[in-house]
C-alpha positions as CSV (number, residue, x, y, z in Angstrom):
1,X,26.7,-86.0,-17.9
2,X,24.2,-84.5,-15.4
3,X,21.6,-86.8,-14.6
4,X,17.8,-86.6,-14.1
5,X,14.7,-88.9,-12.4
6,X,11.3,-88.1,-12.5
7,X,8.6,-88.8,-10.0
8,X,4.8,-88.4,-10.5
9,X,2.0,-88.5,-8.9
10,X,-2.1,-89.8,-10.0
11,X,-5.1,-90.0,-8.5
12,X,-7.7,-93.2,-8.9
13,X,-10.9,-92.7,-10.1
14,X,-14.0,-93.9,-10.6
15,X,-14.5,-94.0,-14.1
16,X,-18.4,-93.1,-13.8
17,X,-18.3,-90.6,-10.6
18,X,-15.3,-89.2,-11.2
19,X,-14.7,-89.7,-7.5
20,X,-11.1,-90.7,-6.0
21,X,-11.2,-94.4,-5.1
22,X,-9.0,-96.3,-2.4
23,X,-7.6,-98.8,-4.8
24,X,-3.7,-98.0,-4.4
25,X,-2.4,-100.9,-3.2
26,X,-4.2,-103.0,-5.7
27,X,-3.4,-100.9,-8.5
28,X,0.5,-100.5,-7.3
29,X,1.0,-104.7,-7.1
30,X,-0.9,-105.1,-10.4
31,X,1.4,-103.1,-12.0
32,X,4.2,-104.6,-10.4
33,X,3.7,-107.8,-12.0
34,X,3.9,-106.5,-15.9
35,X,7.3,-107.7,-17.1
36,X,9.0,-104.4,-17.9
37,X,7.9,-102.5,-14.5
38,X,9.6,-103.6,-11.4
39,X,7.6,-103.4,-8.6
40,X,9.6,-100.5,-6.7
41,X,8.6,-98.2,-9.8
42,X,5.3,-98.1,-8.7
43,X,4.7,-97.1,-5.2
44,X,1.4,-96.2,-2.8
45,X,1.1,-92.5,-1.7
46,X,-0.2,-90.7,1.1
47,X,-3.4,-91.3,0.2
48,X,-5.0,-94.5,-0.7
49,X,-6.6,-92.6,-4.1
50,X,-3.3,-92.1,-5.3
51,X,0.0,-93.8,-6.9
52,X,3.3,-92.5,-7.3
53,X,6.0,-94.0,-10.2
54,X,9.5,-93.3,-10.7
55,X,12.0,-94.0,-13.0
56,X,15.3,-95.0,-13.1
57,X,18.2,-92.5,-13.3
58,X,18.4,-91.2,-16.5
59,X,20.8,-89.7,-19.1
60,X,19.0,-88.3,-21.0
61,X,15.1,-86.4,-21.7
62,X,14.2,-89.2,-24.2
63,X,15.2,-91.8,-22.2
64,X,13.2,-90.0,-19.3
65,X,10.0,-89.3,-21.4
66,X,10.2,-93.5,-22.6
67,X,10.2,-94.4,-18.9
68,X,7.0,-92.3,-17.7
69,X,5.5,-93.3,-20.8
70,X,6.5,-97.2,-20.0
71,X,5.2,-96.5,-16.9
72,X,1.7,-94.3,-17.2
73,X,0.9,-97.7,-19.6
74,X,1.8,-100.2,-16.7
75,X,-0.3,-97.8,-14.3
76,X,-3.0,-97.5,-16.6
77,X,-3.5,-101.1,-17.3
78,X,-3.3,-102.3,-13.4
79,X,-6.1,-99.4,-13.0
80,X,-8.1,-100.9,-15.2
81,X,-8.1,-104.3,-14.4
82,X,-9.5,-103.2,-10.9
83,X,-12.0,-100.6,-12.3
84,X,-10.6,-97.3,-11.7
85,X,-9.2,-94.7,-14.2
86,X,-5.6,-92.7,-13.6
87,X,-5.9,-89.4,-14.1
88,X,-3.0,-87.1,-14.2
89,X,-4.2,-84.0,-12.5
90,X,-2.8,-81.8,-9.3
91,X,-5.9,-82.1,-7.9
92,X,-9.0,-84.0,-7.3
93,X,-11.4,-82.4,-9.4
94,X,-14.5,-83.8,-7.4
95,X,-14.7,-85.0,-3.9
96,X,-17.6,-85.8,-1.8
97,X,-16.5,-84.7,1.8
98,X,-16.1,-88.4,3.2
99,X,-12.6,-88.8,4.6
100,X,-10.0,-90.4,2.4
101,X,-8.7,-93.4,3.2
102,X,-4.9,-93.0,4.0
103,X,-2.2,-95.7,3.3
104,X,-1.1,-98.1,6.4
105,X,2.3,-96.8,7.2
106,X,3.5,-95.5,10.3
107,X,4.2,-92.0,8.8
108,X,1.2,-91.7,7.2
109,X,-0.8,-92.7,10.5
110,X,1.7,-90.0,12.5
111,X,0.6,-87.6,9.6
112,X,-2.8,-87.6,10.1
113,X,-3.0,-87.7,14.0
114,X,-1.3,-84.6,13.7
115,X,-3.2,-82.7,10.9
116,X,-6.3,-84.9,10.1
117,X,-8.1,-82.2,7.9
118,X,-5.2,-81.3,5.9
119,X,-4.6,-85.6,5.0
120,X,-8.5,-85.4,4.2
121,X,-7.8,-82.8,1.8
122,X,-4.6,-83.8,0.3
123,X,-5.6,-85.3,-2.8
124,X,-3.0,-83.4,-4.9
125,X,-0.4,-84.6,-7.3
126,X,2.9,-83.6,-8.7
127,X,5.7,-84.2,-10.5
128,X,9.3,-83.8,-8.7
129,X,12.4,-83.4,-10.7
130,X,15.4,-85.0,-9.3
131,X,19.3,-83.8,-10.9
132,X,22.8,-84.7,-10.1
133,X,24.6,-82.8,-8.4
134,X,28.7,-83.1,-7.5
135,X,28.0,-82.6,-3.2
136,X,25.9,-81.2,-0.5
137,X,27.7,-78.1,-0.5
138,X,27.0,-77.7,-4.4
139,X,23.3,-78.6,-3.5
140,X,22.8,-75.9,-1.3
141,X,23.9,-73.2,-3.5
142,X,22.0,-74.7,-6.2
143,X,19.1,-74.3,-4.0
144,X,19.7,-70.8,-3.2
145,X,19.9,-70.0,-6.5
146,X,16.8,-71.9,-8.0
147,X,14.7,-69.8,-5.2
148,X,13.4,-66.6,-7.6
149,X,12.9,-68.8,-10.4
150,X,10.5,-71.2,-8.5
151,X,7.4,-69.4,-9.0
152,X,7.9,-69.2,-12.8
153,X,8.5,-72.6,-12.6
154,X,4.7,-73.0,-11.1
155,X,3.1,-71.2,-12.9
156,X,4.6,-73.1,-16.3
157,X,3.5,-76.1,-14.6
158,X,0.0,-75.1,-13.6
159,X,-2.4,-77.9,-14.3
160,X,-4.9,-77.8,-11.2
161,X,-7.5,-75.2,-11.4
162,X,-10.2,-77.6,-10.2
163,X,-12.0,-78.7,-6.3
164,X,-14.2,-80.3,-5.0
165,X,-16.2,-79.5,-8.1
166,X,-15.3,-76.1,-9.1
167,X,-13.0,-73.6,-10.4
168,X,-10.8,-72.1,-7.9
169,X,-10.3,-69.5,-9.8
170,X,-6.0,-70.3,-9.3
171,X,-4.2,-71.8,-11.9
172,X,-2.3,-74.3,-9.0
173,X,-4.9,-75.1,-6.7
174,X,-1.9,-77.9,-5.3
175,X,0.3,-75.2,-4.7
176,X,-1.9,-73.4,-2.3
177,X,-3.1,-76.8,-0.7
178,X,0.4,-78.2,-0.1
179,X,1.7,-74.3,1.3
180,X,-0.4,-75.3,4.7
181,X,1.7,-77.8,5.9
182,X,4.3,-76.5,8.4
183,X,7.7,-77.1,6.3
184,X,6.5,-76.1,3.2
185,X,7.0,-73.3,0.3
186,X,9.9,-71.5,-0.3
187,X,13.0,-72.8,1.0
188,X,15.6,-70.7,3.2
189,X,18.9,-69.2,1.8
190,X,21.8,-71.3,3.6
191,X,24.9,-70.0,4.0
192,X,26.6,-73.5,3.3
193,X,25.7,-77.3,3.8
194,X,26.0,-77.4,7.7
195,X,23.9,-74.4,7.6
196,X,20.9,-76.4,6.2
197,X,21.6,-79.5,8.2
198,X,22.0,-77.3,11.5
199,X,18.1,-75.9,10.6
200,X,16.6,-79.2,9.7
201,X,18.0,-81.2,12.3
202,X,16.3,-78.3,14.8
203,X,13.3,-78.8,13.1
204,X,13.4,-82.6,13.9
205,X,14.3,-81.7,17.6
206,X,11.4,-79.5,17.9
207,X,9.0,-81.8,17.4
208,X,7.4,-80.2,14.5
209,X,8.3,-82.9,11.8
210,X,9.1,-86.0,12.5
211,X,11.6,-87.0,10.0
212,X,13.9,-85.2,6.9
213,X,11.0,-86.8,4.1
214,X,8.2,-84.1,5.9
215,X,10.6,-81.1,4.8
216,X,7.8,-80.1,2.1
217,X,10.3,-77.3,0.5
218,X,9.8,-76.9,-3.4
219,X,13.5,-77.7,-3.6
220,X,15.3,-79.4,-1.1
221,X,18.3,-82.0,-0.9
222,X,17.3,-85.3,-1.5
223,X,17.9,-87.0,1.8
224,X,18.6,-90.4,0.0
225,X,20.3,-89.6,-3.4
226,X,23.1,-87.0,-4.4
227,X,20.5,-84.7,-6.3
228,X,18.6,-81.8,-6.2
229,X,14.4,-82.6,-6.1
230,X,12.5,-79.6,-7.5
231,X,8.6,-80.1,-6.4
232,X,6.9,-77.0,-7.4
233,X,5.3,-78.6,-10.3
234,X,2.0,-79.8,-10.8
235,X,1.9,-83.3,-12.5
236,X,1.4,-82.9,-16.0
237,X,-1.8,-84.5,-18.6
238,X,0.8,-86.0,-20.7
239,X,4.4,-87.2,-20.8
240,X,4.9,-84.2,-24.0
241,X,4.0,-81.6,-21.3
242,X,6.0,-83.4,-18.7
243,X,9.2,-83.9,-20.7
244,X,10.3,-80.2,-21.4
245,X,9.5,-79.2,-17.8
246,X,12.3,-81.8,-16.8
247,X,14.6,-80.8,-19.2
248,X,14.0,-76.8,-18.1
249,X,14.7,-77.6,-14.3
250,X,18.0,-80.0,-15.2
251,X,19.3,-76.9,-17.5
252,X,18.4,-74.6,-14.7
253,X,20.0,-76.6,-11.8
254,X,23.0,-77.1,-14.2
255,X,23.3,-73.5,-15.4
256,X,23.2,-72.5,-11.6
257,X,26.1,-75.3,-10.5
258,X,28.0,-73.2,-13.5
259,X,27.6,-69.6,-11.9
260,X,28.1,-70.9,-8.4
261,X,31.6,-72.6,-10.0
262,X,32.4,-69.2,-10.9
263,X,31.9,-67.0,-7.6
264,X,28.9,-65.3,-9.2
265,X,26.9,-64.0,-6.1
266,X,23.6,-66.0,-5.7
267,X,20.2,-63.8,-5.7
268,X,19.1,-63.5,-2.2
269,X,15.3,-61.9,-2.5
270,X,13.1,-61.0,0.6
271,X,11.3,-63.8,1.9
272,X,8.1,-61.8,2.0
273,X,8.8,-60.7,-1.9
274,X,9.3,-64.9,-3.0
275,X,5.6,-65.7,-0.9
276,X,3.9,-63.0,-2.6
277,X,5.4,-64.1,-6.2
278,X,4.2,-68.1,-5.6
279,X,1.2,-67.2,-4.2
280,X,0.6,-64.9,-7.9
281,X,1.8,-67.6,-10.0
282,X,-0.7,-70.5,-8.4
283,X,-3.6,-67.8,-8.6
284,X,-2.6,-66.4,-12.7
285,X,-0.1,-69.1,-13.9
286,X,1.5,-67.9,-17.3
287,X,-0.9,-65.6,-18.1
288,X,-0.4,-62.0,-17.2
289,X,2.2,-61.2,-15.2
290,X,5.0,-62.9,-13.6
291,X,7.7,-61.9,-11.2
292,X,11.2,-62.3,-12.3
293,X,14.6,-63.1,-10.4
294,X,14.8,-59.3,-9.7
295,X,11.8,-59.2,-7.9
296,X,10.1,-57.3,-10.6
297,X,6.8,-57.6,-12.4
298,X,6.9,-58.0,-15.9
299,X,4.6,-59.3,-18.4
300,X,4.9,-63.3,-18.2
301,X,5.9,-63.6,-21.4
302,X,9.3,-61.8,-21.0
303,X,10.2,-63.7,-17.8
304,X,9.5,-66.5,-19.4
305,X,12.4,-65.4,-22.7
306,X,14.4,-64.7,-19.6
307,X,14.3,-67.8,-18.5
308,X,15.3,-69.9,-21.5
309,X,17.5,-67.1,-22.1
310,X,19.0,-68.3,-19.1
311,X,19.7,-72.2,-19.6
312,X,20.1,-71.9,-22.8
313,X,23.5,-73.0,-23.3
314,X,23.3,-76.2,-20.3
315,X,20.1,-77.3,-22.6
316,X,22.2,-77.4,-25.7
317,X,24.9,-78.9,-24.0
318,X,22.1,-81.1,-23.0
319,X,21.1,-82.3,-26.2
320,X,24.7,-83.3,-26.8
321,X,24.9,-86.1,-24.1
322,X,25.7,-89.2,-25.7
323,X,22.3,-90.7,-26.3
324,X,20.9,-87.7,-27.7
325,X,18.0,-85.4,-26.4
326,X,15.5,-84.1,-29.0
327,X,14.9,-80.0,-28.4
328,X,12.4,-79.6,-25.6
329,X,10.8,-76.0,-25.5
330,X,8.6,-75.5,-22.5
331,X,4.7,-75.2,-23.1
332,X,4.2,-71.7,-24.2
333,X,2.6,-68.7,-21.4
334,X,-1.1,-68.8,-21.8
335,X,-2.7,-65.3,-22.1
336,X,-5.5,-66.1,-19.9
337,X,-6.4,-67.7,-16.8
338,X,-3.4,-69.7,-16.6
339,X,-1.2,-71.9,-18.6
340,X,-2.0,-75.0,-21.2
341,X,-2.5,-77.4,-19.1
342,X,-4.9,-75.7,-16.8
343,X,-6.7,-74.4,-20.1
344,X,-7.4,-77.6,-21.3
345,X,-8.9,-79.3,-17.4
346,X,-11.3,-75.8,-17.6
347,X,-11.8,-76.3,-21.4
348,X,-13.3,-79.9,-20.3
349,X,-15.0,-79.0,-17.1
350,X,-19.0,-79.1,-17.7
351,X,-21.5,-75.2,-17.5
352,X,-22.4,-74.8,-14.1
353,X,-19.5,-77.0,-12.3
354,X,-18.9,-80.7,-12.1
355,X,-21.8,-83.6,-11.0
356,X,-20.5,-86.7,-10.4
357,X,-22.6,-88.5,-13.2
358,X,-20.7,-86.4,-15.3
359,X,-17.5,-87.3,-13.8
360,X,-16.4,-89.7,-17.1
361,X,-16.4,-87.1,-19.5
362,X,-13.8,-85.4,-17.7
363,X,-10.2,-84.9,-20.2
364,X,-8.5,-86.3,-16.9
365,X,-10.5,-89.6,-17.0
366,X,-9.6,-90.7,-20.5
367,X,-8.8,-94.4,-20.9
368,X,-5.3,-93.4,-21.0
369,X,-3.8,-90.6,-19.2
370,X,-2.7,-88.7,-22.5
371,X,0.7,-90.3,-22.9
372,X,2.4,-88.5,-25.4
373,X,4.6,-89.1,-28.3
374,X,7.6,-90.6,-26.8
375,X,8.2,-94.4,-27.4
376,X,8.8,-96.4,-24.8
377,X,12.0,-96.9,-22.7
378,X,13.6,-100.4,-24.1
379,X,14.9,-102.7,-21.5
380,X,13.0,-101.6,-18.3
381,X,16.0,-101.3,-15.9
382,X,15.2,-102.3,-12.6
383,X,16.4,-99.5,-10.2
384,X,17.5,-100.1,-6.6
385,X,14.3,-99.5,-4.3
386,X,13.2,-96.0,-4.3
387,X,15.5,-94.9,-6.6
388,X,14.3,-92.1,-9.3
389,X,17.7,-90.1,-9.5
């Protein structure tokens, strides 16, 4: 049984403004008292405006979707209780240019000594996949293999269009604001495990990063856990559009463990070709075109078939593990200006750009950040700290 955890990421508002509020560590031990959340489920961010939960490691997608939905309601209620709102969106949509205030921890303080804009403007959210793998040597050939489909993977995710106010005109604004940092983007092809741990620890003794957790690639080894994390994708507006992306990247990391079982040669595209296809999938999400893993354009639709086409037998085999996953289909390519979920943040963003007294009529400041369907998980398992896969 491959296993998955899921991470993700929300900002704090102000329910009138619709401006980010410093009101983490309030809203993180809040939450930690409910009954059925334990507190390491629920952790501060970078940022002071934002929150970060994770669920136990899971068997299966239902299980999964009960967990974030147990724990959006947890988050949720802790918000309000100190007057804020969650909202699950890659990006701030409104900021007034005063300087966020950033969470007291050692790193974090390091962080923004060393790039103070780039903390100011990192109100951005998303959702990281973590799954199973067998070893580090497995990993790393996962990775390599998971590189071409990374940018389809963005752009399916897509849900932040809006800053500081206004269209962006990108589907993934997030994408584009997390690509500054100096480990960051596409990850390198390895040629085996010591390979990667050769290049990372030279990063360390260069001075550039100053430990493993600032290695900002959209897939990377966990550093703490025997998984694969996937963090291409933007946090989704509900746990029904979160779901299905988990269950895609868990029968895409599965199908590539298969084909590296098997010898098949892993797809090793110029570095230059992968930049150019992430940067086109933040700007045009699923609508248009897309790039697939042979470096060609094509019409995102039929990259998209490819895809699925792709997993499609580790996502059956998924929904035979023992406590049963339901049939997730990812959200379908939109035809314009991205995909659904980035539709539906424009759909709600007011003629002539946002104004903070029109901040609560936002669809990201809703009482409750659009759940879902899924019920939630029984039992509330109390993981080890940290621990999301």
């Amino acid at each position: 049984m491959t296993t998955i955890g899921v991470e993700e990421e929300y900002l704090l508002l102000d329910p009138v403004t619709g401006l980010p509020v410093p009101l983490a560590d309030k809203v993180r031990r809040a939450a930690g008292l409910a009954p059925f959340v334990a507190e390491q489920e629920v952790q501060s961010e970078l940022l002071q405006a934002q929150v970060e939960v994770a669920t136990p490691v899971c068997g299966t997608l239902d299980e999964a979707g009960g967990h974030l939905l147990r724990l959006r309601h947890a988050v949720t209620a802790a918000a309000e209780r100190h007057g804020c709102r969650v909202a699950p969106s890659g990006t701030a949509p409104l900021r007034d240019g005063r300087p966020e205030a950033v969470t007291d921890k050692v790193r974090y303080r390091e962080l923004l000594s060393r790039a103070p804009q780039l903390v100011a403007e990192q109100l951005v959210n998303g959702m990281h996949v973590h799954v199973a793998v067998p070893g580090r040597e497995e990993g790393v050939q996962v990775v390599n293999r998971l590189r071409p489909w990374l940018p389809v993977l963005t752009a399916l995710s897509a849900n932040s269009p809006l800053w500081e106010g206004h269209d962006t005109g990108f589907a993934s604004w997030r994408t584009v604001v997390f690509g500054r940092w100096p480990v960051s983007g596409m990850p390198p092809y390895f040629t085996d495990a010591a390979d990667h741990d050769r290049r990372v620890q030279r990063l360390l003794r260069s001075g550039l990063i100053s430990d493993v957790g600032q290695v900002y690639w959209l897939a990377r080894l966990s550093a703490r856990y025997p998984t694969i994390e996937v963090r291409c994708l933007d946090v989704q507006l509900s746990v029904d559009d979160a779901v299905p992306l988990a269950g895609l990247v868990r029968a895409l990391v599965t199908t590539e463990l298969a084909a590296a079982a098997a010898g098949e040669p892993a797809p090793d595209l110029a570095p230059e070709l992968l930049r150019a296809a992430l940067w086109h999938a933040a700007r045009h999400g699923a609508g248009g075109t897309l790039v697939g893993p042979d470096g060609d354009s094509r019409p995102a639709r039929e990259v998209l078939d490819a895809l699925l086409g792709h997993v499609a037998p580790a996502a059956r085999r998924g929904r035979g593990h023992p406590a049963g996953d339901r049939p997730h289909r990812p959200p379908p390519a939109g035809r314009d200006r991205g995909g659904p979920p980035a539709r539906r943040l424009r759909a709600g963003r007011p003629a002539g750009g946002h104004r903070p007294d029109r901040g609560a009529r936002h669809p990201v400041l809703t009482r409750h950040p659009a759940p879902g369907t899924h019920r939630p998980a029984p039992g509330a398992r109390r993981p080890p700290p940290g621990a999301s896969s």
